[in-house]
C-alpha positions in Angstrom: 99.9 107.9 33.3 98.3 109.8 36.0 95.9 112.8 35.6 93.6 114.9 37.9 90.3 116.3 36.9 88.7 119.4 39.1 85.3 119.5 38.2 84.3 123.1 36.7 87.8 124.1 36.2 90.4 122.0 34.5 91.9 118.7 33.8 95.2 117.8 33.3 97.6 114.4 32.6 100.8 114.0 33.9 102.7 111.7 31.4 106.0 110.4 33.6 107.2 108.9 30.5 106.8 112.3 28.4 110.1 114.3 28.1 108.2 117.1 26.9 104.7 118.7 27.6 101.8 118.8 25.2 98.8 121.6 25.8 95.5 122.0 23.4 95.7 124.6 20.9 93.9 127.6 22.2 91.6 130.1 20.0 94.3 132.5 19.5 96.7 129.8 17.5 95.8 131.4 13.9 98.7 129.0 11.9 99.1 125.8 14.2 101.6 124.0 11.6 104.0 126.5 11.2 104.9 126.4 15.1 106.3 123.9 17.6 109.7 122.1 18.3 111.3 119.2 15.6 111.2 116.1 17.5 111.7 112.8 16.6 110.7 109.7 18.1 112.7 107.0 18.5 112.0 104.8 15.3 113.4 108.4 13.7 109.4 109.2 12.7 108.7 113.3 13.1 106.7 113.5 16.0 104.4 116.9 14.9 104.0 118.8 18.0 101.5 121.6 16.4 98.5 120.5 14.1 97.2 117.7 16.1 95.1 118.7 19.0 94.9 117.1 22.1 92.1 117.0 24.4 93.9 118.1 27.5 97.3 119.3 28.7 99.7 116.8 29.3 102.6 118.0 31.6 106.0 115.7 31.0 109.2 115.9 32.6 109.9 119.7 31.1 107.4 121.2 33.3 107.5 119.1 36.2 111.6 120.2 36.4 110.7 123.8 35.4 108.2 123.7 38.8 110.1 121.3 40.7 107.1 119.2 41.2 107.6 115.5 42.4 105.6 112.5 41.0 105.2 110.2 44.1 103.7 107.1 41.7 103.2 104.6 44.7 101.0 107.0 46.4 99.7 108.9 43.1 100.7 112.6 44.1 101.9 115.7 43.1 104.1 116.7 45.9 105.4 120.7 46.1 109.0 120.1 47.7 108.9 123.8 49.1 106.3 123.1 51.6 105.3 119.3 51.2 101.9 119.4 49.9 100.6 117.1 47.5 97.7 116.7 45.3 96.1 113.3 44.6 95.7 111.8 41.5 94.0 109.3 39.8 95.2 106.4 37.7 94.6 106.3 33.9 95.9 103.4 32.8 93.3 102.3 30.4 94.0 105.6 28.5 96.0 105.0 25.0 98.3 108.3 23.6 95.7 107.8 20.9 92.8 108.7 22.6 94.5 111.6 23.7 94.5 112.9 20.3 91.5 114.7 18.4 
């Protein structure tokens, strides 16, 4: 798990292992549990996409393909193909999905 944190602005984790993306509930989500995908994880357990709240986005594989953004995990980047800029990121690895979580 890799995430970047701009002070004053926003933070953000990029889970390479998420096929999907994750983003807080903001203040204008007036009935949380009645939206959100059906997914299931892999022991077939619901995995409830709206009611929990997580502390920060975390941006999976659906919106790294929707932006064509490259993980470069050796070198812990963001990379933009278009024009070959990268941002750097910083390791989380002591961070649990649980923690995550509100």
């Amino acid at each position: 798990m890799l995430g970047i944190v701009c002070p004053g602005t926003a933070s953000f984790l990029v889970v390479t292992g998420a096929e999907v993306s994750v983003l807080p509930l903001s203040k204008t989500d007036k009935n949380p549990s009645s939206q959100g995908a059906r997914l299931t994880a892999a022991n077939g357990s619901t995995i409830h996409t709206y009611g929990k709240e997580v502390s920060q986005p975390l941006f999976g594989a659906d919106f790294l393909r929707a932006h064509s953004i490259l993980v470069d995990i050796n070198s812990q980047c963001l990379i933009d193909p278009s024009n070959f800029t990268s941002i750097t990121l910083r390791t989380l690895c002591a961070v649990s999905p649980q923690q995550l979580l509100t």
